[in-house]
N, C-alpha and C positions, 0 to 999 in steps of 0.2 A: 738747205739746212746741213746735210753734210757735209758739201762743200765749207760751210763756215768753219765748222768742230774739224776738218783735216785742215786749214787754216792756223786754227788758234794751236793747235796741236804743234803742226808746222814751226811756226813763231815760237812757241815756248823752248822748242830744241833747236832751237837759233840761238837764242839768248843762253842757252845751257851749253851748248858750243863755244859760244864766247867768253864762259867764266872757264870751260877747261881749256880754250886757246889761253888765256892769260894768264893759269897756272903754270903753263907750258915756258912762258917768256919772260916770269920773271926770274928772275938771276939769285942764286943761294945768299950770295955777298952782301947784295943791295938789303934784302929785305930782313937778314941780320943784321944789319946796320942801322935800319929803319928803325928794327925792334929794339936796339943798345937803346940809341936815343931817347925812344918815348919812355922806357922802362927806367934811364935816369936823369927824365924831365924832372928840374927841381923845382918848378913854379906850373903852369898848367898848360892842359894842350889846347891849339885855337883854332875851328877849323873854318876853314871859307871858303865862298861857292858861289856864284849868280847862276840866277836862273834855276834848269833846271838839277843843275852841279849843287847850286846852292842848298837843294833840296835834301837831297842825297849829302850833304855836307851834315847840316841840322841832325839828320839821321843817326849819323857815326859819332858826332859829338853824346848824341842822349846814349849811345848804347855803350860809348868809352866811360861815361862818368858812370852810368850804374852797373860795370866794371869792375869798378876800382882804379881806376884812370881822371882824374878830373879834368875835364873838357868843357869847354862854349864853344857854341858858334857867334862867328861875328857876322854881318853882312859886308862886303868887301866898303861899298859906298858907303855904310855909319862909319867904318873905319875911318875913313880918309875924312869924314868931315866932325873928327872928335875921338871917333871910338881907338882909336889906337892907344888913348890914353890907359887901355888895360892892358897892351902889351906891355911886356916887362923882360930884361933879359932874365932868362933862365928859363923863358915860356919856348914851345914850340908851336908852330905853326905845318896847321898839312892845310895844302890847297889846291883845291881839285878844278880841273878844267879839261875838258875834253880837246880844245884846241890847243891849250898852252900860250895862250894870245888873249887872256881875256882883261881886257883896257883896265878895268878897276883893280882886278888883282895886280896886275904889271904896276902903276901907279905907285903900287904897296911895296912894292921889293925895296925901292933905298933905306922907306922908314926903316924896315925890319933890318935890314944889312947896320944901319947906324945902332939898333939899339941888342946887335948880339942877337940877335933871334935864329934859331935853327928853322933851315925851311925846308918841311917833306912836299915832294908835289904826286899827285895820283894824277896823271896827267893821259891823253891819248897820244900827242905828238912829241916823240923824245927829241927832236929838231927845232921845237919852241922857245920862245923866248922865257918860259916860265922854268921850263924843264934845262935850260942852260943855267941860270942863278938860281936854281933851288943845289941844296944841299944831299939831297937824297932825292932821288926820280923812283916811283914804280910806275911801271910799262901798265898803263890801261886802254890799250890800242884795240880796236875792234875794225874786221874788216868791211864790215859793213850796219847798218843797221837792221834793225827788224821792221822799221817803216817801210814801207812799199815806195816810197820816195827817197826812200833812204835819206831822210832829214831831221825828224822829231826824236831827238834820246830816245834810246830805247837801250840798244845792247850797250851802252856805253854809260850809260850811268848803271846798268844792271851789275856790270863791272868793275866801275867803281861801289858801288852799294860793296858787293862782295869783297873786294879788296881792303876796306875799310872794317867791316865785320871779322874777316880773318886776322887783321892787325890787332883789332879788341880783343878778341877771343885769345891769339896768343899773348898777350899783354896782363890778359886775366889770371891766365896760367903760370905766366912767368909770377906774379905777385901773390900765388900762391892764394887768391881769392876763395872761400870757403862757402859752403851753401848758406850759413849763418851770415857771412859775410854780404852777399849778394840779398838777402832777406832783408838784412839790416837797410839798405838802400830801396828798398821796398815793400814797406811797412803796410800799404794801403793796399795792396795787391795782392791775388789767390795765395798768387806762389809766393807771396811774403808771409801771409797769414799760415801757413801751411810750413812756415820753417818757425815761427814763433811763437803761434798762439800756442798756449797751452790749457792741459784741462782747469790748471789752477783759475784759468781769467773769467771760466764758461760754466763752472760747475755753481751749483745753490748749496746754502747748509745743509748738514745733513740732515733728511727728515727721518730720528731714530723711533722708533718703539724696542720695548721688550719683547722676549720668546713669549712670554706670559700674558702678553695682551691679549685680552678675548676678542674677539672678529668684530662689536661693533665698536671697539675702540680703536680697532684696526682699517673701519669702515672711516669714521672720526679722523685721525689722521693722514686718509689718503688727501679724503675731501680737505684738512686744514691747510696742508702743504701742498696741493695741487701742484702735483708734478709728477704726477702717474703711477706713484710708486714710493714705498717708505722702506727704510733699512732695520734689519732686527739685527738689534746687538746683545749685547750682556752689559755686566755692571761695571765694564770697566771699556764699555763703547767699545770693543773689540767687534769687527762683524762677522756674524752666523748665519745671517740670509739675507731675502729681499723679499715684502710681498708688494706685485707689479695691481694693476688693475686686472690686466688679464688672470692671476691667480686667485683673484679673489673672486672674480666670478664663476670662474671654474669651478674652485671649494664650494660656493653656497650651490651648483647645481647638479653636483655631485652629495650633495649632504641633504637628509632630511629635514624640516621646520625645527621636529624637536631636538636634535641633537646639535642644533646653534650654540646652544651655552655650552656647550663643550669645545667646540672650537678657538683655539689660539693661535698666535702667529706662528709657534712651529709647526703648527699641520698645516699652514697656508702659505709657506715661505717655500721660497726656491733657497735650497741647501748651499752655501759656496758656490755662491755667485761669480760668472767673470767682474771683473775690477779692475780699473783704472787706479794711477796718482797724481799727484798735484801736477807734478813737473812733466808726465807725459804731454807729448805733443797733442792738441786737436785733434791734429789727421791722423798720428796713429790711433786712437780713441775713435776716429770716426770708422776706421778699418777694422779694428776691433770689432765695430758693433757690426757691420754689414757682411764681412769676410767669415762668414761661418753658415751651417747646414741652416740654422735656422736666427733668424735677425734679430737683435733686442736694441728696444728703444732706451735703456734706459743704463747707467753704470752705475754703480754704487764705487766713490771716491778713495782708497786709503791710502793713509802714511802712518808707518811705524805699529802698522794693525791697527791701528786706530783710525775708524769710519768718522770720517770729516767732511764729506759732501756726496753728493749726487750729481753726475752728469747727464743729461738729456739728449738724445739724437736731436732734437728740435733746435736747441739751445746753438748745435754744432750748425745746422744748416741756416739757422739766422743768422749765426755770424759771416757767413758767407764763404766758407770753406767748399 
């Protein structure tokens, strides 16, 4: 067993070897050049791959489009028997091959040459056929693999992977892509929901009473609005407290039978309560409620002083923040 774990250990700083051997070899020139290109692609970038290049191809396409970069992959063979018809001049093309000899992508070079197409190749062998008619070459050369046969991709798609990633990443940058930005292309996603949701989408109406409520009409509208908790305003819905469930149990077992009819919601409310608004984000709302000595489940909503809903820790964790 240890032997195994000084193994995988082993392999993992092979391959981490291999991506700073490849920052070492590529060339300032080239990969600014790389970057003019895609940064003023006027139509979209296309990437291609077989095997397991292909793989790692798919990969770089999903991470350039949600970006800011608009990307496909193609498969080299749909190409050649159809799909080229999406190539368009103004698109470019990155295509990866770890020999520079791969028959399907080779095939593809005239189309692309006839219809204007810029071609980046991520390539291992700069003495290929692929890496001689490409337009822009990055060096993705590895000296060896991380297979013990030294045959099966290993370090050399690891390196392409990263090569591909570092080209998005500055491409991101350079387009001045924003966290709103990157949300926006990820709507369904934590970290989408987490740059857009806001309290407005998540919160309920407000459940208001008066200061003046007596406890069981205070009792009344926990139970009506079930939501743990009602907001005490005044007459001009401005909020003055909150009474939660926890406070109200507290007051009745702290208070004696007979001096119930004397209870109202100012002696059962929490005074100037923390508070949320509309447009606050969920996730700050959700740090809000947990980031403190002591945790509340519940927010009471405002805009313009005026108490207009209630938010729920519950409400935040189903939406799936």
């Amino acid at each position: 067993m240890n032997n195994n774990f000084e193994k995988v250990v082993q392999l993992l700083r092979l391959e981490a070897a291999a991506i700073e051997l490849a920052a070492k070899r590529l060339e300032k020139s080239i990969v600014e050049q790389a970057i003019e290109i895609l940064d003023k692609c006027e139509g979209k970038v296309v990437v291609i791959g077989i095997g397991k290049s292909g793989i790692i191809a798919q990969k770089i396409a999903q991470t350039l489009t949600s970006t800011g970069t608009v990307a496909v992959f193609v498969h080299p063979s749909d190409a050649l028997h159809g799909g080229l018809g999406m190539m368009t001049s103004g698109d470019v093309v990155i295509a990866l091959s770890n020999s520079g000899e791969t028959d399907e992508i080779l095939l593809l070079l005239p189309a692309l040459k006839v219809r204007k197409i810029c071609l980046l190749a991520i390539v291992g062998n700069l003495d290929s056929t692929l890496a001689r008619q490409s337009d822009v070459v990055l060096d993705a050369s590895v000296d060896r693999e991380a297979c013990p046969l030294n045959l099966a991709p290993t370090c050399s798609t690891t390196v392409a992977l990263a090569i591909g990633d570092a080209l998005a990443m500055t491409l991101m940058e350079a387009k001045n892509l924003t966290a709103e930005d990157f949300a926006a292309n990820h709507p369904a996603g934590r970290l989408g929901k987490r740059l857009t949701l806001k309290v407005a989408d998540l919160m309920h109406e407000s459940p208001n009473i008066t200061v003046d409520a007596d406890w069981l009409e205070v009792v009344k509208a926990i139970s009506k609005f079930a939501l743990g908790a009602v907001n005490v305003v005044d007459e001009r819905e401005n909020l003055i407290g909150i009474v939660t469930d926890g406070d109200l149990r507290r007051t009745i077992e702290k208070t004696a039978p007979e001096d119930f009819s004397d209870l109202t919601a100012r002696q059962m409310m929490t005074a100037d309560p923390t508070t949320a608004a509309p447009e606050m984000l969920a996730f700050d709302a959700l740090r809000l409620m947990e980031n403190r000595p002591m945790q509340i489940s519940v927010l009471p909503v405002v805009e313009n002083e005026k108490c207009v809903g209630l938010l729920r820790l519950h409400d935040i964790v189903r939406s799936g923040l």
